[in-house]
LUMSE-182622 format. One record per residue: x, y, z of N, C-alpha, C, CB in turn; residue number from 1; residue in one letter; chain. Coordinates in steps of 0.02 Angstrom, whole numbers. Glycine has a CB too. Layout:
N
SITE     nc1     nc2     nc3    cac1    cac2    cac3     cc1     cc2     cc3    cbc1    cbc2    cbc3  num  residuo  cadena
SITE       X       Y       Z       X       Y       Z       X       Y       Z       X       Y       Z  NUM        a       A
...
END
This chain:
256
SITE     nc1     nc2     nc3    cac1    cac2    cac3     cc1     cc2     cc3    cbc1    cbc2    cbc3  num  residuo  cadena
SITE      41     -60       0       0       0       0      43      62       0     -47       0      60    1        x       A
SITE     103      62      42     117     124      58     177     131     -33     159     130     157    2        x       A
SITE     203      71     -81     210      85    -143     196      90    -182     224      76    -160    3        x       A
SITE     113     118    -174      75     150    -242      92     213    -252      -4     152    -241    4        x       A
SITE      88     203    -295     107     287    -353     173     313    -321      34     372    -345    5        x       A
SITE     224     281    -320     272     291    -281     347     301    -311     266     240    -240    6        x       A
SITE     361     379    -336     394     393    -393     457     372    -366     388     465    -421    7        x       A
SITE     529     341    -405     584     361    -373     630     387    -336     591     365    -381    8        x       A
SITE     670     393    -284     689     431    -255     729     466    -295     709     411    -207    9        x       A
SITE     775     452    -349     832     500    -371     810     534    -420     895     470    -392   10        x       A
SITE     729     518    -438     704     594    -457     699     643    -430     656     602    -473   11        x       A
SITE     708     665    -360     720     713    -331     800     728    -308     677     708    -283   12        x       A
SITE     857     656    -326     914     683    -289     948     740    -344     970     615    -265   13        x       A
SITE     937     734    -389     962     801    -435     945     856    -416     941     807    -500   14        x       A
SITE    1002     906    -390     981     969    -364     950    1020    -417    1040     999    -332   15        x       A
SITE     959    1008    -481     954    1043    -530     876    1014    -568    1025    1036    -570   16        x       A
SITE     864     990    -546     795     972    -564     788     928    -629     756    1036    -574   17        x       A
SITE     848     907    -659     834     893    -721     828     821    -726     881     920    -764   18        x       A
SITE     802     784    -775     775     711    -764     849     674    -796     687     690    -815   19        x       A
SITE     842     604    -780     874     563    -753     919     553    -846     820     497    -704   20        x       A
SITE     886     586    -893     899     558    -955     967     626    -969     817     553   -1016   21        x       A
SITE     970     682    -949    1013     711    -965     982     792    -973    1041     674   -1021   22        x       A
SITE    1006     861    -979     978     900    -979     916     927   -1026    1016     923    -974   23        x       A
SITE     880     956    -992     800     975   -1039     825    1015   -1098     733    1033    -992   24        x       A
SITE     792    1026   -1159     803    1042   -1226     764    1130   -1204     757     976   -1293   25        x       A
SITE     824    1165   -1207     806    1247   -1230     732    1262   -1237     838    1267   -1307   26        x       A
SITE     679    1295   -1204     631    1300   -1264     592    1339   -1183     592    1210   -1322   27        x       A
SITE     518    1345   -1198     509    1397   -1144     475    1346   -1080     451    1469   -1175   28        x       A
SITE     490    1393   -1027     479    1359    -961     409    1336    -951     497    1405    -904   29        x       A
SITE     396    1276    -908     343    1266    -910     342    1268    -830     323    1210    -953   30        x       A
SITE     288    1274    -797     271    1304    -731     267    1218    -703     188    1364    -727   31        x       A
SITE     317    1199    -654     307    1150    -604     266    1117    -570     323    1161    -574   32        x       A
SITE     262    1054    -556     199    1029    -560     200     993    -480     187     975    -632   33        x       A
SITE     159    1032    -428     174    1014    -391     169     938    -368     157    1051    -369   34        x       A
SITE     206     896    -308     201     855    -301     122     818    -276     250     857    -275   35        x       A
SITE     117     750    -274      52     728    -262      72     726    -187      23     656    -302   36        x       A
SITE      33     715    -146       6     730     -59      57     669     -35    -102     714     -32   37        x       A
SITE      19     598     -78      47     556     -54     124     529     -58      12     525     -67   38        x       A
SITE     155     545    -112     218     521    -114     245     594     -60     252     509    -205   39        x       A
SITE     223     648     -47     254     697      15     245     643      69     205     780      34   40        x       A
SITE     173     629     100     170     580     149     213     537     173     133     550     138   41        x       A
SITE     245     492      96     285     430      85     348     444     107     288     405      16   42        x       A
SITE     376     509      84     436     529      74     461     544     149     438     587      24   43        x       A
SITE     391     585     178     410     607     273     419     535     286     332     650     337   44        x       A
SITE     376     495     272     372     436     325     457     387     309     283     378     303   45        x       A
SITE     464     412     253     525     393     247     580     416     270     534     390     203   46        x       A
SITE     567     494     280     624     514     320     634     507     409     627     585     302   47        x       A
SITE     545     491     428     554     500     495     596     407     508     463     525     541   48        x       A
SITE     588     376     462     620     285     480     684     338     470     603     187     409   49        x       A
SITE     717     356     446     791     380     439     806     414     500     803     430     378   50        x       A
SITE     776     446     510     753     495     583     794     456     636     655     495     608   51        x       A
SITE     737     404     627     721     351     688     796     316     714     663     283     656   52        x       A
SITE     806     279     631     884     260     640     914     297     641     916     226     604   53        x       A
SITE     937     346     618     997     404     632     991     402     714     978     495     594   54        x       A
SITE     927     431     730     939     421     834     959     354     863     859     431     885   55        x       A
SITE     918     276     816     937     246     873    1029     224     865     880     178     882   56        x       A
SITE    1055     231     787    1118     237     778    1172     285     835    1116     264     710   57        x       A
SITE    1124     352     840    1163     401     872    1162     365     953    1126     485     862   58        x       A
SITE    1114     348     956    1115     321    1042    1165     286    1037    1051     275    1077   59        x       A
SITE    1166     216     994    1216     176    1007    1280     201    1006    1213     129     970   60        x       A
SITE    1309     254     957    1371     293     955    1377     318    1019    1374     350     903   61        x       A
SITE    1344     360    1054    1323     399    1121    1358     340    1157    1230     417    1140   62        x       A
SITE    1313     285    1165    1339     227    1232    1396     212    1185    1280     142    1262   63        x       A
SITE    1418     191    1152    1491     171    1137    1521     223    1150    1510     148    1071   64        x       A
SITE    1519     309    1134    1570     352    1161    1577     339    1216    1562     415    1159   65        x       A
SITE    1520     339    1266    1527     324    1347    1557     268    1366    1466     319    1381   66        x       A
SITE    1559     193    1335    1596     161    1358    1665     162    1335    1571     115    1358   67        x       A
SITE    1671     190    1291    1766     212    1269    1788     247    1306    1789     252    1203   68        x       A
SITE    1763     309    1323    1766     345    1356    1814     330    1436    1702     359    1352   69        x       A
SITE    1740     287    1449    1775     239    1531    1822     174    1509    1696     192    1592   70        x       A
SITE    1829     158    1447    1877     110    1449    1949     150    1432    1858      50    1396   71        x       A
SITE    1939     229    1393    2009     258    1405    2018     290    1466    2028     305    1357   72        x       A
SITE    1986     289    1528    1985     322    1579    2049     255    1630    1891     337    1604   73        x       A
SITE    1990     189    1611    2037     152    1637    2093     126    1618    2017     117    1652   74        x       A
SITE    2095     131    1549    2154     131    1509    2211     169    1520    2138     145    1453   75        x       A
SITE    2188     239    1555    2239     296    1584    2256     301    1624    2235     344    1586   76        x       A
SITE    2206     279    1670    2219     249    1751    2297     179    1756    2118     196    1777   77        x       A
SITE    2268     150    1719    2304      94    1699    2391      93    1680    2264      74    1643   78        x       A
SITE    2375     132    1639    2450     166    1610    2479     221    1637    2448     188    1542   79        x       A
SITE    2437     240    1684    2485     300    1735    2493     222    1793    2419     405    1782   80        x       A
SITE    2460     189    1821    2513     129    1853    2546     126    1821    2501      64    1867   81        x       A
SITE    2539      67    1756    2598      66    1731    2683      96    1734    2577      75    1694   82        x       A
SITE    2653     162    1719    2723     192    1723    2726     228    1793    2738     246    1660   83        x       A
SITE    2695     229    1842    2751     225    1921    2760     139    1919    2698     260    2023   84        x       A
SITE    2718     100    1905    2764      29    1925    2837      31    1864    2700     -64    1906   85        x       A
SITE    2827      51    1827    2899      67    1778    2934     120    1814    2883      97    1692   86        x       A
SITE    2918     168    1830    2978     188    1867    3008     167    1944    2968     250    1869   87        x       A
SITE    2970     138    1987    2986      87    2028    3017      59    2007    2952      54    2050   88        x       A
SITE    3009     -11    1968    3052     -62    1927    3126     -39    1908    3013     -79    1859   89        x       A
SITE    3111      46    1885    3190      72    1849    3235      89    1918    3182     161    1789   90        x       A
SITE    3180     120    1961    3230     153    2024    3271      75    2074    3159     212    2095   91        x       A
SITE    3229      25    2067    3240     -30    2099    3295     -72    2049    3168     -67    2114   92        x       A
SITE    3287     -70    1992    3344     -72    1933    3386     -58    1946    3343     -44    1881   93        x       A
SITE    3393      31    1945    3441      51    1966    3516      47    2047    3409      91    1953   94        x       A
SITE    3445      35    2077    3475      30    2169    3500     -45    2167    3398      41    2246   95        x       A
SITE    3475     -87    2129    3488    -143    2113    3573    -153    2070    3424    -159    2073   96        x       A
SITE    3566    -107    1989    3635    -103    1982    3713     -80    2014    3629     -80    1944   97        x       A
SITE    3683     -25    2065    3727      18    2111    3758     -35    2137    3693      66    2166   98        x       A
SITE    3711     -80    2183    3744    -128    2238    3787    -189    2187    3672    -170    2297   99        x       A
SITE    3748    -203    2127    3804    -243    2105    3869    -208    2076    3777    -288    2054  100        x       A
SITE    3856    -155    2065    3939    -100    2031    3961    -110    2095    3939       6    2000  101        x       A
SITE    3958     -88    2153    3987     -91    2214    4007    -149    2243    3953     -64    2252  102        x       A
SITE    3966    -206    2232    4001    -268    2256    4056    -307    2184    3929    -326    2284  103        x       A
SITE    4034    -275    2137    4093    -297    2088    4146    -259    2123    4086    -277    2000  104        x       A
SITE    4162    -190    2143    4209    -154    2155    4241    -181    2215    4189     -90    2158  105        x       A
SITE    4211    -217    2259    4236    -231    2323    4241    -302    2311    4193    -208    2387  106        x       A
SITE    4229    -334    2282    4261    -414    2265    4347    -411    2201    4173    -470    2209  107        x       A
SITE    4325    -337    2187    4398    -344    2126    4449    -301    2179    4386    -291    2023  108        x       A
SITE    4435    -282    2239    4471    -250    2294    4492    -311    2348    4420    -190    2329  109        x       A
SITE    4458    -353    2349    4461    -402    2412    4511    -454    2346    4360    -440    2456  110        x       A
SITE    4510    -458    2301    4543    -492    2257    4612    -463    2249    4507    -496    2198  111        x       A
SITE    4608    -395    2240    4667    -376    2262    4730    -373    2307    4657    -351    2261  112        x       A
SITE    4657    -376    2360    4701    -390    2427    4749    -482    2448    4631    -376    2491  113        x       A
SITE    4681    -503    2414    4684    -577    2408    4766    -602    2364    4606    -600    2359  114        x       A
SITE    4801    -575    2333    4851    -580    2299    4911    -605    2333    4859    -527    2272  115        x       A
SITE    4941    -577    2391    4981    -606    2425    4960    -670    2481    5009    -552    2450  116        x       A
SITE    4909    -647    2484    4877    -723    2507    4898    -794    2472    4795    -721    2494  117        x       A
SITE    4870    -781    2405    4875    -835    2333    4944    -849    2372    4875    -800    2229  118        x       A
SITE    4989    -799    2354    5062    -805    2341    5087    -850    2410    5102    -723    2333  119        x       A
SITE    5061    -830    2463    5084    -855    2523    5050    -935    2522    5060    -803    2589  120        x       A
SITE    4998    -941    2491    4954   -1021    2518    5006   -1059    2448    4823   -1025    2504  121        x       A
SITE    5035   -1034    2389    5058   -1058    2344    5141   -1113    2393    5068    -986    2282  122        x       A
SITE    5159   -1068    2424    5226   -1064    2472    5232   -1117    2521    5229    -997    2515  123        x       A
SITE    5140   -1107    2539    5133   -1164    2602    5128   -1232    2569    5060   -1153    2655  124        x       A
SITE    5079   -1211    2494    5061   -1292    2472    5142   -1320    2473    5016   -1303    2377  125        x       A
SITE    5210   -1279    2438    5262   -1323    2450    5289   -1336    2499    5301   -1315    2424  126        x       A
SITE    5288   -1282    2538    5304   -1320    2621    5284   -1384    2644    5272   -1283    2677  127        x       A
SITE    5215   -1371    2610    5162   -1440    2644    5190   -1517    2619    5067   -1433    2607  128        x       A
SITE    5211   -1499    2547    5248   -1573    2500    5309   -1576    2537    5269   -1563    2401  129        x       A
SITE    5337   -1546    2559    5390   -1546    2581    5409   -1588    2664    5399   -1478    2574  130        x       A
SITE    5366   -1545    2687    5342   -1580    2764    5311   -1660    2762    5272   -1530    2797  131        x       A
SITE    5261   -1686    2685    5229   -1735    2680    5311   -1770    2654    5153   -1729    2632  132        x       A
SITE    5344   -1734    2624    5394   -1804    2589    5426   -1805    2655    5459   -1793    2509  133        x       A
SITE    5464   -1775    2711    5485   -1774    2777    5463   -1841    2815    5458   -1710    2810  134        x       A
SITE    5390   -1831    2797    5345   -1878    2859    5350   -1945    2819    5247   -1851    2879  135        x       A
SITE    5367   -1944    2763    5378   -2013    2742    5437   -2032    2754    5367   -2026    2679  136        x       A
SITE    5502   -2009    2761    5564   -2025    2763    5541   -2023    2853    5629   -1970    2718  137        x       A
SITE    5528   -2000    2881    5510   -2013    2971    5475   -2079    2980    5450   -1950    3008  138        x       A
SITE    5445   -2094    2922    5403   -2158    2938    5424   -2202    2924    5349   -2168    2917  139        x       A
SITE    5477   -2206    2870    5519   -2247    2848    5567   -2260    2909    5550   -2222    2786  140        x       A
SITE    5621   -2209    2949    5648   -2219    3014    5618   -2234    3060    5673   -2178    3035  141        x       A
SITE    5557   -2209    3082    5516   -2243    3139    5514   -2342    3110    5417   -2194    3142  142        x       A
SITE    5493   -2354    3060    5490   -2444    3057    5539   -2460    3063    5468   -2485    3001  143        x       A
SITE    5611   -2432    3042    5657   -2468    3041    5660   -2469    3088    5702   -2463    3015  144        x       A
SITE    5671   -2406    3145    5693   -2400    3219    5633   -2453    3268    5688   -2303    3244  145        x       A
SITE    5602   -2448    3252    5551   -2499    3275    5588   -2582    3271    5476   -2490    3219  146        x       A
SITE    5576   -2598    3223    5619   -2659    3183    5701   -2686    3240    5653   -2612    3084  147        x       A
SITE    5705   -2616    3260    5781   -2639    3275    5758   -2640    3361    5859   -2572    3244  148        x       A
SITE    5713   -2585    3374    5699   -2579    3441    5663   -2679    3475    5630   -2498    3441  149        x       A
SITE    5635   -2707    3431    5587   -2782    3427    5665   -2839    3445    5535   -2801    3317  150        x       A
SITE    5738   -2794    3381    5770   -2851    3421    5805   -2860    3469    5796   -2878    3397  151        x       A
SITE    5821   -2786    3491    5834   -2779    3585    5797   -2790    3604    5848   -2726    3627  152        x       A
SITE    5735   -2802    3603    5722   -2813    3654    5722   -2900    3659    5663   -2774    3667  153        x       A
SITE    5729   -2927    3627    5749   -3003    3609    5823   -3007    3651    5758   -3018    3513  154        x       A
SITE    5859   -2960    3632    5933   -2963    3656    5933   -2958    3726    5978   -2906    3628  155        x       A
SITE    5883   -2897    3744    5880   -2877    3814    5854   -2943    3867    5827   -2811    3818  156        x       A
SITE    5835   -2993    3877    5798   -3040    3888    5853   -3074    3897    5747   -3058    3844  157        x       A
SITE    5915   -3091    3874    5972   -3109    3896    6017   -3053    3973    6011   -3112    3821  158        x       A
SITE    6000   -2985    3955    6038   -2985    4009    6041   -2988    4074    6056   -2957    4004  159        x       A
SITE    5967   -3002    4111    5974   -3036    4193    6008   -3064    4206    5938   -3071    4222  160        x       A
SITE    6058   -3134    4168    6077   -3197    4169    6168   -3159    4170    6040   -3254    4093  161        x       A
SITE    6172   -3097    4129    6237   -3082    4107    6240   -3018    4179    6242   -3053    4008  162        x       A
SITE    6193   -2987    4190    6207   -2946    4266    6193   -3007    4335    6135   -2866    4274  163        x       A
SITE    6188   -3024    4347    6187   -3088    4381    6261   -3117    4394    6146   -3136    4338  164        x       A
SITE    6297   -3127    4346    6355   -3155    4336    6403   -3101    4350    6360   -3186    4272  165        x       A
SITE    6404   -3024    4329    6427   -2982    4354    6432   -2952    4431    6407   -2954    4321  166        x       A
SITE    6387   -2969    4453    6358   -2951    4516    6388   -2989    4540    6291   -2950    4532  167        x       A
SITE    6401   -3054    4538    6422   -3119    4564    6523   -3081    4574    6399   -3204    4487  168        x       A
SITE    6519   -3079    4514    6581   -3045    4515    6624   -2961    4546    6581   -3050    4455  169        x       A
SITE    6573   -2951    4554    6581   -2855    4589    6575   -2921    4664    6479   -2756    4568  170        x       A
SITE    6552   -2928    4715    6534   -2947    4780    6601   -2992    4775    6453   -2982    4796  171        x       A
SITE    6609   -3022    4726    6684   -3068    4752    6766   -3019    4761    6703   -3138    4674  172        x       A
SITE    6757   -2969    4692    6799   -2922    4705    6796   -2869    4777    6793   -2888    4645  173        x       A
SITE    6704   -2844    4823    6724   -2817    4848    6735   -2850    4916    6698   -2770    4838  174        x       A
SITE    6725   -2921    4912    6781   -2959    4965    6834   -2957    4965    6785   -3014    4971  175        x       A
SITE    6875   -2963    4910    6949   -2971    4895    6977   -2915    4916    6969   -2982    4824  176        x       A
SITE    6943   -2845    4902    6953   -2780    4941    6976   -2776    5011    6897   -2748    4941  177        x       A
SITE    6909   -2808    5018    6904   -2815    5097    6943   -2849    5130    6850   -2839    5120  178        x       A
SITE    6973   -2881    5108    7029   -2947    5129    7077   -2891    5134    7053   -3025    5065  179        x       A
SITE    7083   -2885    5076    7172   -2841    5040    7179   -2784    5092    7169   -2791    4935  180        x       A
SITE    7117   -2741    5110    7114   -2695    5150    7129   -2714    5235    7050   -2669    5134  181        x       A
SITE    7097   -2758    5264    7110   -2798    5313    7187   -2838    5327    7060   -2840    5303  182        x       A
SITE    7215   -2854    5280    7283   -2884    5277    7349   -2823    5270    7282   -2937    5207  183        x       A
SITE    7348   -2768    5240    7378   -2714    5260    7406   -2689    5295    7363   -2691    5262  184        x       A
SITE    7367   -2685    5339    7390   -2672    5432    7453   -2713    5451    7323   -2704    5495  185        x       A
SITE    7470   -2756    5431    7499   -2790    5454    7571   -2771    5389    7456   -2860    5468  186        x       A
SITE    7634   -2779    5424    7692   -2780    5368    7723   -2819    5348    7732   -2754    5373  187        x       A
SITE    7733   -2855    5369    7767   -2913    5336    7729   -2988    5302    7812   -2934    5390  188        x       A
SITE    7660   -2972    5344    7602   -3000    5301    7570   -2981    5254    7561   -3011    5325  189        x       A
SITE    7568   -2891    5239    7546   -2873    5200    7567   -2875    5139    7535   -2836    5214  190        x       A
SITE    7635   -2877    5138    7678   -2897    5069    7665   -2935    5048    7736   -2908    5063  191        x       A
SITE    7666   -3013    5099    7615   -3090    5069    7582   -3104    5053    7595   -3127    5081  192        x       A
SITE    7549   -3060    5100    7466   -3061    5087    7465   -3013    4999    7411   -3004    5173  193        x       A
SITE    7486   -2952    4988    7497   -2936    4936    7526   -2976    4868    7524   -2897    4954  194        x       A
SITE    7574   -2999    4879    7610   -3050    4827    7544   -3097    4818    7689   -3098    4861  195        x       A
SITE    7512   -3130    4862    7474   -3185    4847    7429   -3176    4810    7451   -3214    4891  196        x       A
SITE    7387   -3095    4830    7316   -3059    4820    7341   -3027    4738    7293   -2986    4895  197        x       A
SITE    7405   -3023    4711    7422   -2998    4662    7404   -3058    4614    7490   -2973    4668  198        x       A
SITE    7455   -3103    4623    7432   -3171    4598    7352   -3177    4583    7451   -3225    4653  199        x       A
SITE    7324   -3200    4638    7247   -3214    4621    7227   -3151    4573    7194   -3218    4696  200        x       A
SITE    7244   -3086    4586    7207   -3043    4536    7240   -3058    4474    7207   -2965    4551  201        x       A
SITE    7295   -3085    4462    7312   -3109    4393    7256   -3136    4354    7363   -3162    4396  202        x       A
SITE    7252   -3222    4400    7208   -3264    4381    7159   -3241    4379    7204   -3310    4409  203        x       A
SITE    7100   -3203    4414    7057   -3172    4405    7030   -3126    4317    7074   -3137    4462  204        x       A
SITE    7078   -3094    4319    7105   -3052    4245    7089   -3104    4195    7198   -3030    4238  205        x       A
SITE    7143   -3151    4224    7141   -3199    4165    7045   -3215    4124    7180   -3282    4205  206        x       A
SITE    7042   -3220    4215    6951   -3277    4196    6915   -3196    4176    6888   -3338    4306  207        x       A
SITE    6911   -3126    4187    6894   -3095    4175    6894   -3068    4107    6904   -3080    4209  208        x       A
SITE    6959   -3101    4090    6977   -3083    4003    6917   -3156    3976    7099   -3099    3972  209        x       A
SITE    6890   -3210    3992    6884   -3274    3972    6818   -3222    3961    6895   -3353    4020  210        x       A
SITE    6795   -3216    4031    6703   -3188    4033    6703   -3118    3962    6676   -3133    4150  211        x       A
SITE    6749   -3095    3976    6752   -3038    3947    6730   -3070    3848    6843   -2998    3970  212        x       A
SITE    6780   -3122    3826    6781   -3152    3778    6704   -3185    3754    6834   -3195    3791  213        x       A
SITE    6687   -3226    3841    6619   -3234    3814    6561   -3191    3804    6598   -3273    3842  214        x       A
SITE    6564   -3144    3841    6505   -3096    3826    6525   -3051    3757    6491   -3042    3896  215        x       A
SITE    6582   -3056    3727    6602   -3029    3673    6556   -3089    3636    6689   -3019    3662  216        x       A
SITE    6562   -3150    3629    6514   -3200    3578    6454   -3206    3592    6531   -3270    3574  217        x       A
SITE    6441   -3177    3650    6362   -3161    3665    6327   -3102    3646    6350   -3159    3732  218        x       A
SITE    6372   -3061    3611    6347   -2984    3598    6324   -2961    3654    6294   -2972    3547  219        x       A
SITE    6344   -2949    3692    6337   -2902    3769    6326   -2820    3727    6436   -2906    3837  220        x       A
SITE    6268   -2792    3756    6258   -2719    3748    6277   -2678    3788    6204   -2703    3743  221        x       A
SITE    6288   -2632    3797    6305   -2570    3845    6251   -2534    3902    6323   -2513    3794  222        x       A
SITE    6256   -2506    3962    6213   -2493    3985    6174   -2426    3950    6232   -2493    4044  223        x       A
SITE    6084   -2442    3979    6032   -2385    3925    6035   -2351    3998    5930   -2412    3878  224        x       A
SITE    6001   -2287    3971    5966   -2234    4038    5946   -2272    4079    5902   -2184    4026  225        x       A
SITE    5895   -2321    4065    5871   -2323    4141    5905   -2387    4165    5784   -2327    4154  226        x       A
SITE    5961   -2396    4161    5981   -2441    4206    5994   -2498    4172    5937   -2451    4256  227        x       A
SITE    5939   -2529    4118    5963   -2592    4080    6012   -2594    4032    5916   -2619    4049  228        x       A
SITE    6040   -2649    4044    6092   -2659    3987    6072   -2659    3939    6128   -2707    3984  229        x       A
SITE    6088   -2627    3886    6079   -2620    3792    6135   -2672    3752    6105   -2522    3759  230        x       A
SITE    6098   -2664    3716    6143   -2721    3664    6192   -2683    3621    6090   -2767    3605  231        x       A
SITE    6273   -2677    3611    6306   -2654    3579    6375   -2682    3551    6305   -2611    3606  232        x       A
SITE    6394   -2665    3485    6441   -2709    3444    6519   -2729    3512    6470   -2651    3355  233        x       A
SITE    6526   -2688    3569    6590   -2675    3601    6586   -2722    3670    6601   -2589    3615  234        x       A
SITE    6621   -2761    3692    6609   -2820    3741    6643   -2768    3811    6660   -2910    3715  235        x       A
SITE    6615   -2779    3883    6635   -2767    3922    6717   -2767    3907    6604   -2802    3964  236        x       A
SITE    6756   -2723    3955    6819   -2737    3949    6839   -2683    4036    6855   -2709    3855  237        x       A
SITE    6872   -2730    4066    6897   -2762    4139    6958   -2733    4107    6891   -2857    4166  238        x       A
SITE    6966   -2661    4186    7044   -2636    4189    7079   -2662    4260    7048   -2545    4186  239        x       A
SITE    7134   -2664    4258    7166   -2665    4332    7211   -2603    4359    7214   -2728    4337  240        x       A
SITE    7200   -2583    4411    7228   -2503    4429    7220   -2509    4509    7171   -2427    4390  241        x       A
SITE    7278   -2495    4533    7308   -2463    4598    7269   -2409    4615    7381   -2438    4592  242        x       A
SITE    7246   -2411    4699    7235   -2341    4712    7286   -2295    4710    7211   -2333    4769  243        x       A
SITE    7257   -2222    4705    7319   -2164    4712    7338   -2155    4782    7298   -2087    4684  244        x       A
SITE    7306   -2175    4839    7332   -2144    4913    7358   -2221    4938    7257   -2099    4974  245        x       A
SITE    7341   -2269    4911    7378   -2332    4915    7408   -2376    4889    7361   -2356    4929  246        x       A
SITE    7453   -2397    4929    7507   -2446    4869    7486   -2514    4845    7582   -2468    4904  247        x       A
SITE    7412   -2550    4882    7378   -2598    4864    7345   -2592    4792    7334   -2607    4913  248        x       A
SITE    7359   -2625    4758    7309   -2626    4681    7239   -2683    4699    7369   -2669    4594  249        x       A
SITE    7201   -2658    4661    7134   -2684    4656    7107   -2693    4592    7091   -2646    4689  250        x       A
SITE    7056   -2712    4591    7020   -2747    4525    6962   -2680    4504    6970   -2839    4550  251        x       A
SITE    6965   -2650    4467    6887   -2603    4425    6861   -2637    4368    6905   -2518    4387  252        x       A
SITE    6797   -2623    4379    6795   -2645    4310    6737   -2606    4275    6784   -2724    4305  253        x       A
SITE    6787   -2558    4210    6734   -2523    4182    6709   -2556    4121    6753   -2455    4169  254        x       A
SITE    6636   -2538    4111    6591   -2560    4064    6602   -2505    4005    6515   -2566    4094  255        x       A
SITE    6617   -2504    3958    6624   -2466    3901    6555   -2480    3863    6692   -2487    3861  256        x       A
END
């Protein structure tokens, strides 16, 4: 209904009035014919639907400005955080690079310092090889000395039997003393008594050279610190010697 008699629109979009075929032919004017009621009717009702959409278009533009609007609001909000958390990040960057420039500077200072250190622990490591090859040549003398200490004491185990026999022999000499000393007093016995006591210390000598011989094939040792006899290549050896304030001789006998 509403496209009856319902002329074109772009017969009216020509501002110049002229029809759609090209300009009117020269000749005299003819007086305009006004439009019919209804295509005016058609044409409002057509403009008010344009109307209509143009507003409800414009509304929607309207609420989309408004929500751009608040999404660049928060968008700006957003990006002004942004950039204090970026400049935080840079200042903390920065306070961050400081302390590492500074602890590079104080580790290439403590490294510095550290130099004669190197040099000194370089000094000790050879001291240390040095002290370790030491403790091996010490360990090497400690077994041997050990080794030798296992066979004195094998040796030592003989000599109760060899001081025993000495002892036997000191108590007979410091009778013979005692005799020789006791017979003195007397003069014309003491000479006898001397001549005789000379004699026996001969024989004595003699058997003292015998003992002397055997504890030489016994390897007799020498006396240690504390008192025990040690084992050594040199055999007892028995002197004979006169006192100096007397004319009686007597028997000593040093242990070499």
């Amino acid at each position: 209904m509403a496209g009856r008699n319902r002329i074109p629109r772009d017969a009216f979009d020509n501002r110049r009035g002229y029809p759609p075929g090209g300009h009117l032919v020269r000749g005299p004017l003819s007086r305009p014919v006004p439009p019919h009621p209804a295509l005016l009717e058609e044409e409002l009702e057509m403009q008010h639907v344009e109307i209509r959409t143009l507003l409800g278009e414009n509304r929607r533009l309207v609420e989309d400005r408004i929500a751009l609007q608040r999404e660049l609001g928060a968008a700006k909000e957003e990006l002004h955080r942004m950039n204090l958390a970026i400049a935080d990040i840079r200042a903390e960057q920065e306070l961050h690079s400081r302390e590492l420039i500074e602890r590079g500077l104080k580790l290439e200072s403590d490294l510095r310092a550290t130099e004669p250190l190197k040099n000194e622990a370089v000094q000790l490591r050879a001291e240390v090889q040095k002290l370790n090859t030491i403790r091996q040549d010490l360990a090497g003398q400690v077994q041997t000395l050990t080794q030798d200490l296992a066979k004195l004491k094998a040796d030592n185990q003989q000599i109760p039997l060899l001081r025993a026999d000495i002892d036997g022999l000191h108590q007979e000499l410091l009778r013979a003393r005692t005799a020789i000393d006791y017979e003195k007093k007397a003069n014309i016995e003491l000479m006898e008594q001397k001549q005789a006591m000379e004699k026996n210390l001969v024989s004595m000598a003699r058997e003292v050279e015998k003992l002397r011989a055997e504890l030489a094939n016994a390897d007799a040792r020498p006396w240690g610190a504390d008192g025990e006899l040690v084992s050594s290549s040199q055999p007892s050896k028995i002197l004979l010697k006169g006192e100096e304030d007397l004319s009686t001789p007597f028997i000593k006998i040093w242990m070499r």
